[in-house]
FIDREN-229524 format. One record per residue (C-alpha): residue number from 1; x, y, z; residue in one letter. Coordinates in steps of 0.05 Angstrom, whole numbers, plus 5000, padded with zeros to 4 digits. Example, Ala and Ser with C-alpha at 12.3 -4.5 7.8 and 13.67 -1.06 7.14 Angstrom:
<rs>
R  seq     X     Y     Z  type
R    1  5246  4910  5156     A
R    2  5273  4979  5143     S
</rs>
This chain:
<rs>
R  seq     X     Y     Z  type
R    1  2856  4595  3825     X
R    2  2927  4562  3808     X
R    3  2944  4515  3874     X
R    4  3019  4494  3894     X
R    5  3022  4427  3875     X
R    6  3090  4381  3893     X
R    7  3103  4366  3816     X
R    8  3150  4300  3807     X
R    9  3198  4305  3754     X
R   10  3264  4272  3725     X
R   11  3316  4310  3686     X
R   12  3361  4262  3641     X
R   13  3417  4278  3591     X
R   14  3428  4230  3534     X
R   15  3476  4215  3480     X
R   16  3449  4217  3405     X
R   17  3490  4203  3351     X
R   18  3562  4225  3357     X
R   19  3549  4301  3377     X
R   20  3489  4316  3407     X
R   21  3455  4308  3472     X
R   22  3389  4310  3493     X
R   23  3356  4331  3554     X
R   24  3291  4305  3577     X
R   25  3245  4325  3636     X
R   26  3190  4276  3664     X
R   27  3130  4312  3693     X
R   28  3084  4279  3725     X
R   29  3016  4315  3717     X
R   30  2960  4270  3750     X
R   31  2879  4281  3734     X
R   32  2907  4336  3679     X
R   33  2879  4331  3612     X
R   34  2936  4332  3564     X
R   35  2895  4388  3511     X
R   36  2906  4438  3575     X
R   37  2971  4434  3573     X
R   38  3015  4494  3555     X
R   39  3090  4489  3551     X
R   40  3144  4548  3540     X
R   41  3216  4528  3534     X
R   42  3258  4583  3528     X
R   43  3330  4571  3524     X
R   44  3347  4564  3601     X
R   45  3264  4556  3628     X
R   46  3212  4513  3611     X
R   47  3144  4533  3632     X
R   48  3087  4496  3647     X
R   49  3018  4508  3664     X
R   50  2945  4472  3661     X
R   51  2886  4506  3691     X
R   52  2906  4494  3753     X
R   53  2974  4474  3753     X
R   54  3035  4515  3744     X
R   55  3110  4494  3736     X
R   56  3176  4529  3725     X
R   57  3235  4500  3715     X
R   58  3309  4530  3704     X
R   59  3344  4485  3663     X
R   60  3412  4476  3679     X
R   61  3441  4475  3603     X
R   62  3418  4516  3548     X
R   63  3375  4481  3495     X
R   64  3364  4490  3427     X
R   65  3285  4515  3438     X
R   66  3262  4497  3367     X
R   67  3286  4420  3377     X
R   68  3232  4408  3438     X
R   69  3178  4352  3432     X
R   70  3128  4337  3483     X
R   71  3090  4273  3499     X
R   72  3043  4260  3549     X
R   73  3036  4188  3566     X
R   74  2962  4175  3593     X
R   75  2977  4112  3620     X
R   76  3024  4136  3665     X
R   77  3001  4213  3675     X
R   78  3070  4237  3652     X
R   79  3100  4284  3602     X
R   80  3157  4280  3567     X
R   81  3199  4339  3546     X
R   82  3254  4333  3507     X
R   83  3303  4384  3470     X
R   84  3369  4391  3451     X
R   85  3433  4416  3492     X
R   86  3461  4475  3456     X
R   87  3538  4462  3473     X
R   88  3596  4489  3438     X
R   89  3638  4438  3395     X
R   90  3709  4438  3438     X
R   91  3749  4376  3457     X
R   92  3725  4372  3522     X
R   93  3652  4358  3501     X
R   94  3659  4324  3447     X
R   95  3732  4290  3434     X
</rs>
């Protein structure tokens, strides 16, 4: 049985290199062991789940879905998801 649980999470953008930005999301996932973790990132959802956990999230920028990494930090309980922003080169964005 899958239980609502208030997840706390961050969303950040940052700047690498010249052209690209990155997004990250900070889940916390307390008592979860980080080998039942499964993680879908499409290009505008990630999706989380552990046994008895379950997270969805509508990003608000597509991502390139190939670029994700995930870390889970046992120290703090937290993952970290990051990916790249897919975003057109134009000289709003990037001149």
């Amino acid at each position: 049985m899958c239980h609502l649980i208030p997840f706390i999470f961050d969303k950040i953008h940052k700047q690498y290199f010249s052209s690209h930005f990155l997004f990250q999301v900070k889940i916390k996932l307390p008592n979860t062991n980080p080998s039942e973790i499964k993680i879908d990132i499409q290009e505008m959802i990630l999706d989380l789940r552990t046994p008895d956990k379950k997270l969805l999230i509508t990003l608000p920028h597509p991502v390139e879905c190939n670029s994700a990494k995930a870390f889970y930090i046992l120290e703090t309980e937290t993952l970290e998801v990051t990916t790249t922003l897919k975003r057109e080169l134009d000289f709003i964005n990037f001149f």
